[in-house]
PDB file with one MODEL, atoms N, CA, C and O in Angstrom:
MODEL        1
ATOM      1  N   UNK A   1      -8.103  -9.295 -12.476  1.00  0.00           N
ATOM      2  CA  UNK A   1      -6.894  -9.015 -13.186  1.00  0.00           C
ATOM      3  C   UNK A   1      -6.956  -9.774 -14.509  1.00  0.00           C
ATOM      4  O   UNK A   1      -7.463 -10.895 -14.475  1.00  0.00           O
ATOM      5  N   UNK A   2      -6.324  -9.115 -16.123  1.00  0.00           N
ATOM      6  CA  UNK A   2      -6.519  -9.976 -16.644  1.00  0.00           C
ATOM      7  C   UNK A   2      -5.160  -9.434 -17.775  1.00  0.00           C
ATOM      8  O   UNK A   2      -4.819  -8.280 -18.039  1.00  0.00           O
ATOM      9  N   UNK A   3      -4.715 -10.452 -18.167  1.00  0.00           N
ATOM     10  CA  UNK A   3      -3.669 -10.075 -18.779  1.00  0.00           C
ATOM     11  C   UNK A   3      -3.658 -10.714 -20.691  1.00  0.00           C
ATOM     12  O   UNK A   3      -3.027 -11.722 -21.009  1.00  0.00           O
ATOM     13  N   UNK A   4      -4.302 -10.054 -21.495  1.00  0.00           N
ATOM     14  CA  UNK A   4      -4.254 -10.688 -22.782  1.00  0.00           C
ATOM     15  C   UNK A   4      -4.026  -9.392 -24.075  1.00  0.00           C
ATOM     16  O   UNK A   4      -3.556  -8.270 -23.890  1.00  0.00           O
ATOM     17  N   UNK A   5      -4.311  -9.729 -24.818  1.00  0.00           N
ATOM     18  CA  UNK A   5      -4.086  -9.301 -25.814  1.00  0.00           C
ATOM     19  C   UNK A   5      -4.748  -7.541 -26.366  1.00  0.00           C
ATOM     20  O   UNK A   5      -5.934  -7.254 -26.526  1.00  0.00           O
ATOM     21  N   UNK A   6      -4.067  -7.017 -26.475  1.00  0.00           N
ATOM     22  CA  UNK A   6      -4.541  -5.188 -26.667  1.00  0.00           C
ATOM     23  C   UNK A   6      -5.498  -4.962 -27.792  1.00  0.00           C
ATOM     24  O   UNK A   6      -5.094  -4.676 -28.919  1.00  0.00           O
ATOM     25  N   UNK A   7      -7.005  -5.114 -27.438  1.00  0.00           N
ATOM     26  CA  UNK A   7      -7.926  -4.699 -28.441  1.00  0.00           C
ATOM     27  C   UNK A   7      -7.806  -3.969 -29.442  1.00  0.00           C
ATOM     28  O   UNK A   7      -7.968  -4.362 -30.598  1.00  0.00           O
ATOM     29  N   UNK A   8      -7.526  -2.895 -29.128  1.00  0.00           N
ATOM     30  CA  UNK A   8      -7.473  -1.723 -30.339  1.00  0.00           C
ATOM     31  C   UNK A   8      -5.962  -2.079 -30.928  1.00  0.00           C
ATOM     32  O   UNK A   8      -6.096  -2.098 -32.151  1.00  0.00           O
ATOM     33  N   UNK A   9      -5.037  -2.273 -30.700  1.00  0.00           N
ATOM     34  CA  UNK A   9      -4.286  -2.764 -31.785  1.00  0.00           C
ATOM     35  C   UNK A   9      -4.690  -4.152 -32.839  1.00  0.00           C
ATOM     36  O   UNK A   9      -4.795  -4.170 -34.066  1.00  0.00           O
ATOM     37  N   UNK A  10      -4.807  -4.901 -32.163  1.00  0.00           N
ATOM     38  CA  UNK A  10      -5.752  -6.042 -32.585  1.00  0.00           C
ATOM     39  C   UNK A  10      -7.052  -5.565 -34.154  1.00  0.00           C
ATOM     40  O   UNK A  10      -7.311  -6.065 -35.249  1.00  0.00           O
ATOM     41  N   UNK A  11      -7.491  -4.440 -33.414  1.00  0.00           N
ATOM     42  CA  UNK A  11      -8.793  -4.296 -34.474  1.00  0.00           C
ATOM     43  C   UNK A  11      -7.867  -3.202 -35.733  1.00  0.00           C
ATOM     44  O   UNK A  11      -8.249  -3.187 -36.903  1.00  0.00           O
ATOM     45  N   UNK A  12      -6.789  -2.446 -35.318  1.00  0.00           N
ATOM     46  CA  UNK A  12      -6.067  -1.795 -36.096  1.00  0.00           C
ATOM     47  C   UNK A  12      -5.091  -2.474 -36.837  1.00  0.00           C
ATOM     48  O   UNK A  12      -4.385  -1.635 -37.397  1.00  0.00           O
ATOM     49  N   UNK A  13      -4.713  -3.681 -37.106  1.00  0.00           N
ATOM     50  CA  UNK A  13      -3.797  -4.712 -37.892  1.00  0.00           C
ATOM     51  C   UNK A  13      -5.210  -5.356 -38.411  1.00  0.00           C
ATOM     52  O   UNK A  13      -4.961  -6.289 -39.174  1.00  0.00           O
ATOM     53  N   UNK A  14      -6.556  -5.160 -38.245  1.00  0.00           N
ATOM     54  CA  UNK A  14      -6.845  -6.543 -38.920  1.00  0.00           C
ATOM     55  C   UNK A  14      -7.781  -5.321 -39.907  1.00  0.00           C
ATOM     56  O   UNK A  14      -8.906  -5.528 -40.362  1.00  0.00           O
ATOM     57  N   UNK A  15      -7.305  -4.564 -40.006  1.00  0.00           N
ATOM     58  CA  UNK A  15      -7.910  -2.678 -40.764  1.00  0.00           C
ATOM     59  C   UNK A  15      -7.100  -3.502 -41.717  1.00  0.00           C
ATOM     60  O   UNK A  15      -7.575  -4.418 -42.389  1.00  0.00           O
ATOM     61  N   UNK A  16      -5.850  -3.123 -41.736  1.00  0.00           N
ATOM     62  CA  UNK A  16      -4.467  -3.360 -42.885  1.00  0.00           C
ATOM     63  C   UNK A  16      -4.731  -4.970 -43.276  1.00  0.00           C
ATOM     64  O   UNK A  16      -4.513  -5.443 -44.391  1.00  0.00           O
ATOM     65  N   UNK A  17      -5.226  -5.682 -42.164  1.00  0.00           N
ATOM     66  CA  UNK A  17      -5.193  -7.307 -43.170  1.00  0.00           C
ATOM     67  C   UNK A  17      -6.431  -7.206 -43.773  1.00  0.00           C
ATOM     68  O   UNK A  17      -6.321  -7.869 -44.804  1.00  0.00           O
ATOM     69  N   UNK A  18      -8.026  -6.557 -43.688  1.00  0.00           N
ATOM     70  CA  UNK A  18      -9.196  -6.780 -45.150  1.00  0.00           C
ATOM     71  C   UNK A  18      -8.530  -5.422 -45.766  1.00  0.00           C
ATOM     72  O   UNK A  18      -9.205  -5.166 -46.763  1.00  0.00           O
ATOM     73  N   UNK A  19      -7.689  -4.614 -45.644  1.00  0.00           N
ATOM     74  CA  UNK A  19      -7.331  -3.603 -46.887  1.00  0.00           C
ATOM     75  C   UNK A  19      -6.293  -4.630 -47.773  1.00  0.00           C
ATOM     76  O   UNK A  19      -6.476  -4.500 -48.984  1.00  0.00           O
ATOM     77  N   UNK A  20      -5.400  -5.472 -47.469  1.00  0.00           N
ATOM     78  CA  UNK A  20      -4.782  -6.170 -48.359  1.00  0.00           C
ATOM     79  C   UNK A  20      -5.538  -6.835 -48.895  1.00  0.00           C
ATOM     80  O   UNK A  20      -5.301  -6.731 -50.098  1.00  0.00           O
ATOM     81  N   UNK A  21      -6.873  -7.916 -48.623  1.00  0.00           N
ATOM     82  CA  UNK A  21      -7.237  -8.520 -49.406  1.00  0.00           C
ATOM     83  C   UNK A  21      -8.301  -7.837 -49.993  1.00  0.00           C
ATOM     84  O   UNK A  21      -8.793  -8.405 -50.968  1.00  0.00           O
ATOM     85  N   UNK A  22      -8.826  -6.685 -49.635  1.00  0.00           N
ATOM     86  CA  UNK A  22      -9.667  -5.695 -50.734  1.00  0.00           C
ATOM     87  C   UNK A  22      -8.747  -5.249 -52.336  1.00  0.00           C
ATOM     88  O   UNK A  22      -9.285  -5.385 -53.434  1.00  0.00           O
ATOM     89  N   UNK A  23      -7.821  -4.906 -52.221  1.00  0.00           N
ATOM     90  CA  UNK A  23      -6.510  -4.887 -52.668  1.00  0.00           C
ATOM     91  C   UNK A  23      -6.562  -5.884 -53.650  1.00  0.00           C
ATOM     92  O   UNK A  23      -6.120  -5.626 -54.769  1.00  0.00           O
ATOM     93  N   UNK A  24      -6.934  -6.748 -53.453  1.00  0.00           N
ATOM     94  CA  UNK A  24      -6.921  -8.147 -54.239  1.00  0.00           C
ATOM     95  C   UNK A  24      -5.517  -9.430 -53.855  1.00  0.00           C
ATOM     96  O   UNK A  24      -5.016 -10.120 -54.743  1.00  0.00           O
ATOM     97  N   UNK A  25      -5.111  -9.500 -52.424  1.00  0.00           N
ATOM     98  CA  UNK A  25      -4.128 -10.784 -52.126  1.00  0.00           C
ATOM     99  C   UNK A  25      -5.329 -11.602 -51.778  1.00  0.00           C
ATOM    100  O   UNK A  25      -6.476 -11.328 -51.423  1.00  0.00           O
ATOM    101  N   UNK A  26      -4.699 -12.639 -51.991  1.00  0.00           N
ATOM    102  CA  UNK A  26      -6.027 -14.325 -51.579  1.00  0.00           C
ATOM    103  C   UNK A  26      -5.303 -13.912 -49.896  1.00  0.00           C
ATOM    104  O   UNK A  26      -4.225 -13.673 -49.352  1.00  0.00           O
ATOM    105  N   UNK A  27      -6.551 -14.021 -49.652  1.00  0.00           N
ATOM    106  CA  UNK A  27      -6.256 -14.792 -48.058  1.00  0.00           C
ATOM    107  C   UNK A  27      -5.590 -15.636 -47.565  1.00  0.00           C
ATOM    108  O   UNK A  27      -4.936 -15.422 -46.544  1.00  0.00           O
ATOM    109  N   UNK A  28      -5.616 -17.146 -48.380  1.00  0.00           N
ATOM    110  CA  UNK A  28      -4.789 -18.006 -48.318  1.00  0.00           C
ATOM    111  C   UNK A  28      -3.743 -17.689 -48.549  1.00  0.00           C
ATOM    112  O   UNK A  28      -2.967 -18.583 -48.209  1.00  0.00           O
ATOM    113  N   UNK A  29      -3.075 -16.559 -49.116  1.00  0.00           N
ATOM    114  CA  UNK A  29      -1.727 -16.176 -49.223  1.00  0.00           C
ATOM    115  C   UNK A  29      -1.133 -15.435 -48.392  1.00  0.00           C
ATOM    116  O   UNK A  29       0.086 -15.380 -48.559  1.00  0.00           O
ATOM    117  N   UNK A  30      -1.688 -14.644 -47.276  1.00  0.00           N
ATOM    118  CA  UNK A  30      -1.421 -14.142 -46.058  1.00  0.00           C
ATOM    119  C   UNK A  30      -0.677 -15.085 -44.535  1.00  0.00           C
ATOM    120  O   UNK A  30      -0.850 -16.275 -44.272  1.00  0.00           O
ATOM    121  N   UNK A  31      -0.251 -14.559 -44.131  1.00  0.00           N
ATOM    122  CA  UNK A  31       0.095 -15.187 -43.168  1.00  0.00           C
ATOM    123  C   UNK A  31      -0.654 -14.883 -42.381  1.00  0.00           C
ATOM    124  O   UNK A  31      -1.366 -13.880 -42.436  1.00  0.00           O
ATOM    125  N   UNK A  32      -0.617 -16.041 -41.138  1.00  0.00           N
ATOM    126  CA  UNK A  32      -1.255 -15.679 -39.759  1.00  0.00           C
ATOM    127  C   UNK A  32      -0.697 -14.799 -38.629  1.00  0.00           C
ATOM    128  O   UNK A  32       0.337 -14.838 -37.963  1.00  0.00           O
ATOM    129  N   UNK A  33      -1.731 -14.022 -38.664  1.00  0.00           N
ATOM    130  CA  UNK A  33      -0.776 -13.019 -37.530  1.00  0.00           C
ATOM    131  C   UNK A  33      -1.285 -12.820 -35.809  1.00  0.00           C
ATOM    132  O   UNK A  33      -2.432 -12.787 -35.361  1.00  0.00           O
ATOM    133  N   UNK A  34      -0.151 -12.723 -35.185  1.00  0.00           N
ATOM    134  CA  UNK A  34      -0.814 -13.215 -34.034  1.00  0.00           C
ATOM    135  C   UNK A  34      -0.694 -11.597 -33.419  1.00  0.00           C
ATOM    136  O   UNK A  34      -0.273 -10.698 -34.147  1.00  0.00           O
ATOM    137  N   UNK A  35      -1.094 -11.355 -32.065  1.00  0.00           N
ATOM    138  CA  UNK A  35      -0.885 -10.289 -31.632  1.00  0.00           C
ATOM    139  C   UNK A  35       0.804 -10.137 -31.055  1.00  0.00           C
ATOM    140  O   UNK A  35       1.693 -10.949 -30.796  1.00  0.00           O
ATOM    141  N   UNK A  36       0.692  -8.773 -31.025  1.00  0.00           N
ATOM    142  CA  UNK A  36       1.694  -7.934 -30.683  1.00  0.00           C
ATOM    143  C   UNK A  36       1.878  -7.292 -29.357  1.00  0.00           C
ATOM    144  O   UNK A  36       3.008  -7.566 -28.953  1.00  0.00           O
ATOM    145  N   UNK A  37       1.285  -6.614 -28.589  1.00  0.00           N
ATOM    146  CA  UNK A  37       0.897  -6.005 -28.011  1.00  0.00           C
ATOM    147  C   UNK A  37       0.024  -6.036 -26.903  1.00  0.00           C
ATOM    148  O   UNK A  37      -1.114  -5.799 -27.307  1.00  0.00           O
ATOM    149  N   UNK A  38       0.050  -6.208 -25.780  1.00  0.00           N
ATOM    150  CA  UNK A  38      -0.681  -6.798 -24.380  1.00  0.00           C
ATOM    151  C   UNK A  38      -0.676  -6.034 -23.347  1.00  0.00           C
ATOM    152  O   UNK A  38       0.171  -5.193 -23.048  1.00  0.00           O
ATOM    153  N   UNK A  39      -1.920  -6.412 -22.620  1.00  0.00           N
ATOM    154  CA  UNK A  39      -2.543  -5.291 -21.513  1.00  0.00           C
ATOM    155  C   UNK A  39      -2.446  -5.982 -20.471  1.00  0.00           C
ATOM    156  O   UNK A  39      -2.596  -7.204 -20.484  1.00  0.00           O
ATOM    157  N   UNK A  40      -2.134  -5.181 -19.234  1.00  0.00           N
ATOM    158  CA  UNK A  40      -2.341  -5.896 -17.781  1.00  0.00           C
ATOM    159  C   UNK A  40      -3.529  -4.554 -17.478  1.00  0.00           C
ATOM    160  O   UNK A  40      -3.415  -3.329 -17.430  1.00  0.00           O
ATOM    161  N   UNK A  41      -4.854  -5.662 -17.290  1.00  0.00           N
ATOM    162  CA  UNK A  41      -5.922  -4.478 -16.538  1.00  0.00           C
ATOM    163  C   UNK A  41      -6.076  -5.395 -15.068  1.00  0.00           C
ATOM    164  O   UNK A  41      -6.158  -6.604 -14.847  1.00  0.00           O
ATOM    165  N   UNK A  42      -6.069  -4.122 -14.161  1.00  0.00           N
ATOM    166  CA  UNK A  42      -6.550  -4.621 -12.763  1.00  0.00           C
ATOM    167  C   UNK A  42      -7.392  -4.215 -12.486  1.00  0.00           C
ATOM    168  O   UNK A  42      -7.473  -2.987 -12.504  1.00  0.00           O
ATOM    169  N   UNK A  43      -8.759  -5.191 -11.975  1.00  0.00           N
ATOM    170  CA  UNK A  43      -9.829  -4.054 -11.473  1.00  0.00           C
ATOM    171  C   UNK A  43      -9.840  -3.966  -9.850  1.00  0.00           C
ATOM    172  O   UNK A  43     -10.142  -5.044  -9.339  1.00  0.00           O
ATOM    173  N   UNK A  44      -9.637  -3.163  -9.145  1.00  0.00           N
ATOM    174  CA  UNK A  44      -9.357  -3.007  -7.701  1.00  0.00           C
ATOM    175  C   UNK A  44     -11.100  -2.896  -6.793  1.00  0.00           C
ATOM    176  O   UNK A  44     -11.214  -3.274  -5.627  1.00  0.00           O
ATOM    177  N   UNK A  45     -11.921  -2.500  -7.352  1.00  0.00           N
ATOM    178  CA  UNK A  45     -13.174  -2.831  -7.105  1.00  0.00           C
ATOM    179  C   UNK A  45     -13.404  -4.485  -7.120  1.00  0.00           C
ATOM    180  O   UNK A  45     -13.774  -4.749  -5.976  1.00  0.00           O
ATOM    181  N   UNK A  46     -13.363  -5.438  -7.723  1.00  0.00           N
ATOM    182  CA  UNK A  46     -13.930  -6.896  -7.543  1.00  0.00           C
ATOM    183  C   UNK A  46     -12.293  -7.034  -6.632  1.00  0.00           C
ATOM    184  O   UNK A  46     -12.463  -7.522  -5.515  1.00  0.00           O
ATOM    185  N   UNK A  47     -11.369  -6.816  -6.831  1.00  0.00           N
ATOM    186  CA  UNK A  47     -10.147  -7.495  -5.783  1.00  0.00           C
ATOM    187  C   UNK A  47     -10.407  -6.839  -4.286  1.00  0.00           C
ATOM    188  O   UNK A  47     -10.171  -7.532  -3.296  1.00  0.00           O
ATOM    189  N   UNK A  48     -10.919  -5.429  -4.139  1.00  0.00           N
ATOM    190  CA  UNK A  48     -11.293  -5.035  -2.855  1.00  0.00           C
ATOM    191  C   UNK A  48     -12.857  -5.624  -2.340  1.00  0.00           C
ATOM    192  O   UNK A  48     -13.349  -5.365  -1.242  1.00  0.00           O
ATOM    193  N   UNK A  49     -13.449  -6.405  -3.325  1.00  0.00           N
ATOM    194  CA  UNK A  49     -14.350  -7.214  -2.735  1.00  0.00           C
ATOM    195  C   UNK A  49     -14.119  -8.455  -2.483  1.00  0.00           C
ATOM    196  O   UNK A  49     -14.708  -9.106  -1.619  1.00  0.00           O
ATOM    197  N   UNK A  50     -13.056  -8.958  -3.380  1.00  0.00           N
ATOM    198  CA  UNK A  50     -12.590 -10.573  -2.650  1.00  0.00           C
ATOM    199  C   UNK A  50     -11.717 -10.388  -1.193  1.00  0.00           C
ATOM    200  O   UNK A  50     -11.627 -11.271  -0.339  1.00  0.00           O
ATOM    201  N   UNK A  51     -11.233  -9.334  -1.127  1.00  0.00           N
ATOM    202  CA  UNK A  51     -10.419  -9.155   0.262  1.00  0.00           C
ATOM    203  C   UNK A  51      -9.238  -9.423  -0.279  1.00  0.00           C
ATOM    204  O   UNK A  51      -8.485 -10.072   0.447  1.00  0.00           O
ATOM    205  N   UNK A  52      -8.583  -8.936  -2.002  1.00  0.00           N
ATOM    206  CA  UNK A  52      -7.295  -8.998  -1.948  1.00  0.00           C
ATOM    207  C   UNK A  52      -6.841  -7.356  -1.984  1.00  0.00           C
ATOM    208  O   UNK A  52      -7.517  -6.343  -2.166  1.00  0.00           O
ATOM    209  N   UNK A  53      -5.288  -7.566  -1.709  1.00  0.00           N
ATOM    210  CA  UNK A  53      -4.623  -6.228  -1.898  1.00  0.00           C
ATOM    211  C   UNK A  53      -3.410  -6.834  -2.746  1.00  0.00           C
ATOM    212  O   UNK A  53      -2.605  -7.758  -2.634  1.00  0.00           O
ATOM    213  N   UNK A  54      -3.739  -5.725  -3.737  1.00  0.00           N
ATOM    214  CA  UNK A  54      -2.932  -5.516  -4.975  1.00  0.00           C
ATOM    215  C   UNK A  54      -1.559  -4.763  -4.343  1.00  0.00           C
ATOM    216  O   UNK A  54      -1.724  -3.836  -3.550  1.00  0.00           O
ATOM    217  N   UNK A  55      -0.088  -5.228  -4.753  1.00  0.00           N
ATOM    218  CA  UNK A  55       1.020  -4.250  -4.839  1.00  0.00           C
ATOM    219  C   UNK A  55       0.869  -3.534  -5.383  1.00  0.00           C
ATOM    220  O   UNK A  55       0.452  -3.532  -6.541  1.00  0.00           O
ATOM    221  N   UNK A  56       1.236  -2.460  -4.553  1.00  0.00           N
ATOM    222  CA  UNK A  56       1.653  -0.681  -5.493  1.00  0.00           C
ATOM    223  C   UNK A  56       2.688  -1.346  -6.842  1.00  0.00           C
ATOM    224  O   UNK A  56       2.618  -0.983  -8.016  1.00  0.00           O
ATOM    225  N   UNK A  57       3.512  -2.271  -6.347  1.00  0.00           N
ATOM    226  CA  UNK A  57       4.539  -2.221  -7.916  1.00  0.00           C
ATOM    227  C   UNK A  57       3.804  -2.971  -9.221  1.00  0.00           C
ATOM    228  O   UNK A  57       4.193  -2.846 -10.382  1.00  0.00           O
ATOM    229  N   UNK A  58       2.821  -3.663  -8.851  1.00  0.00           N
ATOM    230  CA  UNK A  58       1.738  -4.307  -9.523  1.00  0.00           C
ATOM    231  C   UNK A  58       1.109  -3.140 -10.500  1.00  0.00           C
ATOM    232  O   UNK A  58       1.106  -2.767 -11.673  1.00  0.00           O
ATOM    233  N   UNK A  59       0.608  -2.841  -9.273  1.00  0.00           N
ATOM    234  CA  UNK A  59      -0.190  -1.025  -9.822  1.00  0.00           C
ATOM    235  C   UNK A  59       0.296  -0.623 -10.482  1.00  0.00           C
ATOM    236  O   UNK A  59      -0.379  -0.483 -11.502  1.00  0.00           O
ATOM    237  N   UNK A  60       1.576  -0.157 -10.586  1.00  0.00           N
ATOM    238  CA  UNK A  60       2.374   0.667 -11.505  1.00  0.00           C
ATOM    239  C   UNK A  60       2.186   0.282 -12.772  1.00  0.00           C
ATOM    240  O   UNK A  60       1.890   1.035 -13.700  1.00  0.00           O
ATOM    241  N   UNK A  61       2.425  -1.388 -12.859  1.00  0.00           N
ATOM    242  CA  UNK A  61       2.846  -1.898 -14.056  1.00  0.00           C
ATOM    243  C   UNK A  61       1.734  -1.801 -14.714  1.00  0.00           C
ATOM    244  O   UNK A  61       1.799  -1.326 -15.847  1.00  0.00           O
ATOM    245  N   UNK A  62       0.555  -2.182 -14.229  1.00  0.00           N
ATOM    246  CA  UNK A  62      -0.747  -1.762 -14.738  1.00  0.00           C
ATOM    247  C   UNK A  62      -1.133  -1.107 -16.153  1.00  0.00           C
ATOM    248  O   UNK A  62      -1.387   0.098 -16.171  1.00  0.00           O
ATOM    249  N   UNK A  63      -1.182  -1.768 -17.204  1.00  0.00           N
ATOM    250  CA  UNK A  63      -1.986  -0.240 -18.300  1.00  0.00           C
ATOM    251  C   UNK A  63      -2.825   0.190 -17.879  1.00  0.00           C
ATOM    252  O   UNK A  63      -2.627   1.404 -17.822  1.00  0.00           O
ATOM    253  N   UNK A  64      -4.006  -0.129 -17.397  1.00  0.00           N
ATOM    254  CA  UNK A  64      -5.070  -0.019 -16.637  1.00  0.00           C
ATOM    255  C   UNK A  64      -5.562  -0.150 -15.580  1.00  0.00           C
ATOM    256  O   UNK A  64      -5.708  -1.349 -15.338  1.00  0.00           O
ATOM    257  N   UNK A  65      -5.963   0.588 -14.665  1.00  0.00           N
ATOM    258  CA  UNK A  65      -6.470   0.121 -13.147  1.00  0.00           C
ATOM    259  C   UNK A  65      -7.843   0.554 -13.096  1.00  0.00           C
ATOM    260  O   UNK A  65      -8.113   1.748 -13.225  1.00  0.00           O
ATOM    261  N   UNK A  66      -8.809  -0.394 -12.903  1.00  0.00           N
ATOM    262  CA  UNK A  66     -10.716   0.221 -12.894  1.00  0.00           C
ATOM    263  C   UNK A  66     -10.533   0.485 -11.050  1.00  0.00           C
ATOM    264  O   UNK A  66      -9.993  -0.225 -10.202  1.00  0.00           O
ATOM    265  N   UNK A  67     -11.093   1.535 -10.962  1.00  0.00           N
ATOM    266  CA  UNK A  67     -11.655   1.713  -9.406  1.00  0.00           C
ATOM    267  C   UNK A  67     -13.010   1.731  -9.804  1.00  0.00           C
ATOM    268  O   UNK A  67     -13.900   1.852  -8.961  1.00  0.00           O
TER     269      UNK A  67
ENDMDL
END
């Protein structure tokens, strides 16, 4: 199970942060931006090999479930 930060948004904000400084803003004049946007992936293959069982309401919440 792992719960962090949503790649492809991640790589799609940092599109718009080198187009601003292509643009010509200093870097140093940008703010730091943190993410937005977060994934719960479960993989049910390595948890059905540790001998756990995942909740169905777990499941649901899931963005992702690997079988």
């Amino acid at each position: 199970m792992s719960y962090g930060a949503d790649y492809n948004d991640l790589f799609r904000r940092a599109a718009a942060y080198v187009d601003k400084i292509l643009r010509g803003a200093k870097p140093e004049d940008l703010p730091v931006e943190q993410p937005i946007s977060f994934a719960l992936v479960i993989n049910l293959t390595t948890a059905k090999a540790l001998g756990l069982e995942i909740p169905a309401m777990l499941l649901a919440r899931a963005d992702e479930v690997i079988e």
